[in-house]
N, C-alpha and C positions, 0 to 999 in steps of 0.2 A: 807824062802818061797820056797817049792817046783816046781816047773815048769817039766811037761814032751808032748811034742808034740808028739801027735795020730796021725796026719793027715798033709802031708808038700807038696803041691803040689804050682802051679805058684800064683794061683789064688784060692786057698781056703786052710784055716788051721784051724784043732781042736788043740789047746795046753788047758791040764788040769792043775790047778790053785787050789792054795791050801788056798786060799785068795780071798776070793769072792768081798770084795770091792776093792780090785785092778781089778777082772776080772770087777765092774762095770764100774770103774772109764775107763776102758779102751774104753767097751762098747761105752759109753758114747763122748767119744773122737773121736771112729774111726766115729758114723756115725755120727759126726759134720764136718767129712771128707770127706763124703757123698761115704763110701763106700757101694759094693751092699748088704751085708748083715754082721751083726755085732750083736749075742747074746750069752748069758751064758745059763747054763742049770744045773741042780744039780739033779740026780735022790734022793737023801735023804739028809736033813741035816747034816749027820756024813762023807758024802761024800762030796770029791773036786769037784767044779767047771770046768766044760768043755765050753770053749770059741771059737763059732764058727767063722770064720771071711771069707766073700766073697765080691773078688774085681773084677770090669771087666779094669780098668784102670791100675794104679799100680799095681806092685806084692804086694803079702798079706805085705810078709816081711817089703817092703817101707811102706807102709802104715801104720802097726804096729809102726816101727820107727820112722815116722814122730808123730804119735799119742802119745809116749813116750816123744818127743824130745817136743812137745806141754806141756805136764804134766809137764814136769820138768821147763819149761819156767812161767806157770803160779805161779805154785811152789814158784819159784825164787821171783816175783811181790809179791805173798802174804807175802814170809820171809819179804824182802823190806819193805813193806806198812806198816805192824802190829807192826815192830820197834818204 
């Protein structure tokens, strides 16, 4: 999976995503974290995924991580459960 970040400031990041249901699944994740703005955008089908992410609280990066660190936790419960 490709990854390449456009845009790396405190509090706002573009990273392009070559995997659009990871950029959703993240989507999805950051703003159950309630940050101030979390969307994907794809100017054509044949092109990757650009993942916009704005926080006034957390740095992007935190936020991003915790959002990860959440995935990989639910992850973990469904491996677990579906046994």
């Amino acid at each position: 999976m490709g990854i390449e970040v456009l845009k790396d400031e405190k509090n706002d990041i573009e990273i392009k995503l070559d995997n659009v249901t990871v950029a959703e699944i993240l989507r999805v994740y950051l703003n159950k974290n309630n940050v101030e703005f979390a969307a994907w955008r794809r100017n054509h089908l044949t092109e990757p995924a650009i993942l916009k992410v704005q926080s006034s609280g957390k740095t992007v990066k935190k936020e991003i991580g915790d959002a990860i660190a959440n995935i990989k936790k639910d992850l973990e419960w469904i491996r677990k459960n579906v046994k």
